[in-house]
C-alpha positions in Angstrom: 95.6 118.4 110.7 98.7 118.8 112.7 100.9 118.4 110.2 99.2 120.5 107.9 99.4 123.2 110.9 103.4 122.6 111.4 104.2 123.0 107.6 101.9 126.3 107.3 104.5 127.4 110.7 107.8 126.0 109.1 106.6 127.6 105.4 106.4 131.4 107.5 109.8 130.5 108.8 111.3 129.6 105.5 112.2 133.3 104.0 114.5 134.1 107.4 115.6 130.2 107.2 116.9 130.3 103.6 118.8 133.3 102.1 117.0 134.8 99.5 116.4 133.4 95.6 114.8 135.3 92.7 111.6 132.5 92.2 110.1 135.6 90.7 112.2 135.3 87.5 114.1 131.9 87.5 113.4 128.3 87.3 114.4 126.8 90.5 116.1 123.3 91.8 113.7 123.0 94.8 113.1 120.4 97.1 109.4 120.4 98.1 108.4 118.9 101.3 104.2 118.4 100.7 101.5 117.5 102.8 98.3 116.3 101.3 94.5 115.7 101.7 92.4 114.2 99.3 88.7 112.6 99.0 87.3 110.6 96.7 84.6 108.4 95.1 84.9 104.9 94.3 84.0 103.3 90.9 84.4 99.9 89.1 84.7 96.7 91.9 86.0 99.0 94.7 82.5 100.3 94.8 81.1 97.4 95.7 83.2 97.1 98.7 83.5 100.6 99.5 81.7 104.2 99.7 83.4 107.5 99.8 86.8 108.0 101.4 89.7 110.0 102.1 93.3 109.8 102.2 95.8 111.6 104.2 100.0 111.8 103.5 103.6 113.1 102.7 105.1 113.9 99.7 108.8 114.7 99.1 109.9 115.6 95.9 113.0 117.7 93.8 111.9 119.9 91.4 115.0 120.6 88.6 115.6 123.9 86.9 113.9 122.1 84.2 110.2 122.1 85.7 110.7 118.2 85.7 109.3 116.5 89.1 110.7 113.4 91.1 108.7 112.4 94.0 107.9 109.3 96.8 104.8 109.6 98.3 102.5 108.2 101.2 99.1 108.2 102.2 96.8 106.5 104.9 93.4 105.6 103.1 90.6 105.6 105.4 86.9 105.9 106.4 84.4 105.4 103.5 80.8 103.2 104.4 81.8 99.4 104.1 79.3 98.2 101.3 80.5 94.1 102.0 77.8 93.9 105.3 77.3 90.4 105.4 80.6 89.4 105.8 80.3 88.5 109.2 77.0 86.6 108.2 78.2 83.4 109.8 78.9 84.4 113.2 75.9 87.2 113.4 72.5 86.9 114.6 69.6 86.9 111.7 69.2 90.6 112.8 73.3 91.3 112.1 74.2 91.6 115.6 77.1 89.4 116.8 77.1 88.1 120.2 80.1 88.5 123.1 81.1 86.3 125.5 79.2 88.0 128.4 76.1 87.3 126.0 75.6 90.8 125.1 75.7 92.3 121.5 79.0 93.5 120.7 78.9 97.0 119.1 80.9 96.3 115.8 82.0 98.9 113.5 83.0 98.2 109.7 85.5 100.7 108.2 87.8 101.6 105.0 91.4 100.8 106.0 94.8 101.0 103.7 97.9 103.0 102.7 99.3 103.8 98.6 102.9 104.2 98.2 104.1 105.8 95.2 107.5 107.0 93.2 105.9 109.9 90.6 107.5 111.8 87.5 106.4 114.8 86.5 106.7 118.3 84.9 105.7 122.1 85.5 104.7 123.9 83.0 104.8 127.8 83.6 101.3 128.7 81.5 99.5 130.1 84.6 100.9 131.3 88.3 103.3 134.5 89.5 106.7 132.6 88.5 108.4 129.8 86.8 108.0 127.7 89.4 104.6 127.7 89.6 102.1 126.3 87.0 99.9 123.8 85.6 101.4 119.9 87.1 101.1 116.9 85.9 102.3 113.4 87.4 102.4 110.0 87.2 103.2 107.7 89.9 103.6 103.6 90.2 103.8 101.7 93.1 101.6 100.0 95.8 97.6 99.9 96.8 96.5 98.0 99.9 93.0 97.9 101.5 90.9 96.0 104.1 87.8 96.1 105.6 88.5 97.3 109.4 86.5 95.4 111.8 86.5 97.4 114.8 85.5 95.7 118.1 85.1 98.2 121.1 84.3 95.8 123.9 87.5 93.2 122.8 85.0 90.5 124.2 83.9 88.8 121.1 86.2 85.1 121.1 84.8 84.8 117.2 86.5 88.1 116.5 89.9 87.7 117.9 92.6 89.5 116.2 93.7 86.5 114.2 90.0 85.2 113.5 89.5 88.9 112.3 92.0 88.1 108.6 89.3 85.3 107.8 87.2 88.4 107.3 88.7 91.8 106.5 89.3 90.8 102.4 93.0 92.2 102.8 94.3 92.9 99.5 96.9 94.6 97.6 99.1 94.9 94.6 100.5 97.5 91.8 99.0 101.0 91.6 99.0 103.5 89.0 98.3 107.0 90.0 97.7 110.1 87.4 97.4 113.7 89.0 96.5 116.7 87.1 96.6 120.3 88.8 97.7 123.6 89.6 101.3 124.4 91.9 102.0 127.8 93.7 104.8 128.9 94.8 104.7 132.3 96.0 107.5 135.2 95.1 107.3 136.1 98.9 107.8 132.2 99.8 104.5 132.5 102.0 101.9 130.6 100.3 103.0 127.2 98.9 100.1 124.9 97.8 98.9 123.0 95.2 95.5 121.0 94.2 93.7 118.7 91.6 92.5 115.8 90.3 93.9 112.8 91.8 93.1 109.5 90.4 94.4 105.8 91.5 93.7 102.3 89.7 94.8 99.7 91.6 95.5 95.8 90.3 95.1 94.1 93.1 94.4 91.0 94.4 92.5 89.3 97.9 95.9 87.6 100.0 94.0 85.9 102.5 94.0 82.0 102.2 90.4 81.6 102.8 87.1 83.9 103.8 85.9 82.2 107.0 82.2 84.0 105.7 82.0 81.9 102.5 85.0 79.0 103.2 86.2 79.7 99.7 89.5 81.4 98.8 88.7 84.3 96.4 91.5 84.8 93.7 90.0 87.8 91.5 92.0 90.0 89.8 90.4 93.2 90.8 90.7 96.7 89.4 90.3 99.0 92.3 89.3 103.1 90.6 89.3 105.9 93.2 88.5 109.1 91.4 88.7 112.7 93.9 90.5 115.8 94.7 93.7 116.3 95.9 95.2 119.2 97.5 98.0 120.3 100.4 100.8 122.5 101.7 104.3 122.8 100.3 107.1 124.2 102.3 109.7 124.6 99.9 113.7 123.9 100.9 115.3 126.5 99.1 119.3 126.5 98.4 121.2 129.0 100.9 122.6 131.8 98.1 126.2 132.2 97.9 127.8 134.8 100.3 128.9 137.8 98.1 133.2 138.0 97.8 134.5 141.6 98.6 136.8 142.5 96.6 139.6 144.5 98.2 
């Protein structure tokens, strides 16, 4: 939330930081700096691991005078109910509680964990929004999807859940991504309000890189196709070019 607050600030500041450009009437070379919020649903095998979740990241990308799009992108993946319960079945009570050392149940908390890393193509195209820089957007990006179940131990008393007993359980897994996006870009004439927002889906290939789940004492080599299907949307604060000072002509 902060950084979506200090790009909305930097975005107010950018018509007295950068000279003025006709995004009106012209196509502009434009480097975007994007912040982004998504949530989505789960489908396929990741639903079986996973509920809902969110993502949260950067974008920077270079928009030509062509409406083509080049981008690297990052995102956090997080929260989501963890649908795998019973993989701590083998160091759990019959009830599901796990007991700490001081013989107290340890209040244990199962989340969504991972990041997506991405280099995109893509292209504007001008049908809707007040310039040519605005418009109905559509990218693809390739790179990386990595998740784990986050096994969160408040009291750090629990010798069975160690930090390096905790990878025998957390089903860490990762591998290449494919991520189509479908949407709508503005870009203001007054350079005020930058955003943009769609449909934001990622298939991920990827496979479990632990040698062995300590729950089951079986390595599990799937090759698992990981769908999250949501909403994307965020704040642009666009890096104009400085114009050219005017020669005066004597």
């Amino acid at each position: 939330m902060r950084l979506f607050l200090l790009l909305l600030l930097l975005s107010s500041l950018t018509v007295s930081t950068f000279a003025q450009q006709n995004t009106a009437k012209e196509s502009l070379g434009i480097v975007l700096v994007k912040t982004h919020l998504g949530g989505y649903v789960p489908a396929g095998i990741f639903a079986e691991r996973f509920g809902t979740g969110a993502t949260v990241g950067l974008d920077v990308s270079y928009k030509t005078t062509k409406g083509w799009m080049f981008s690297v992108s990052g995102s956090h993946m997080f929260g989501g109910p963890v649908r795998e319960r019973d993989i701590l079945s083998n160091i759990s009570t019959k009830g599901g509680d796990i007991i700490t050392q001081t013989g107290v149940f340890e209040d244990f908390r199962l989340r969504q964990f991972g990041w997506l890393l991405y280099g995109r193509v893509g292209k504007i195209f001008p049908v809707i929004g007040p310039n040519p820089n605005s418009g109905l957007l559509i990218e693809l990006g390739t790179g990386v999807m990595q998740h784990k179940i986050w096994i969160e131990t408040p009291q750090n008393n629990t010798p069975q859940l160690t930090t390096e007993y905790k990878r025998g359980y957390d089903r860490l897994s990762n591998g290449l991504s494919l991520n189509p996006f479908i949407g709508y870009q503005h870009l203001s004439n007054n350079k005020l309000i930058n955003f943009y927002v769609g449909l934001d889906v990622h298939v991920g290939f990827t496979e479990n890189r632990r040698t062995i789940n300590y729950d089951t004492g079986l390595r599990d080599d799937r090759q698992r196709t990981d769908l999250m299907i949501g909403i994307k949307g965020g704040w642009i604060l666009p890096l104009y070019k400085r114009a050219e000072k005017a020669m005066l002509f004597y």
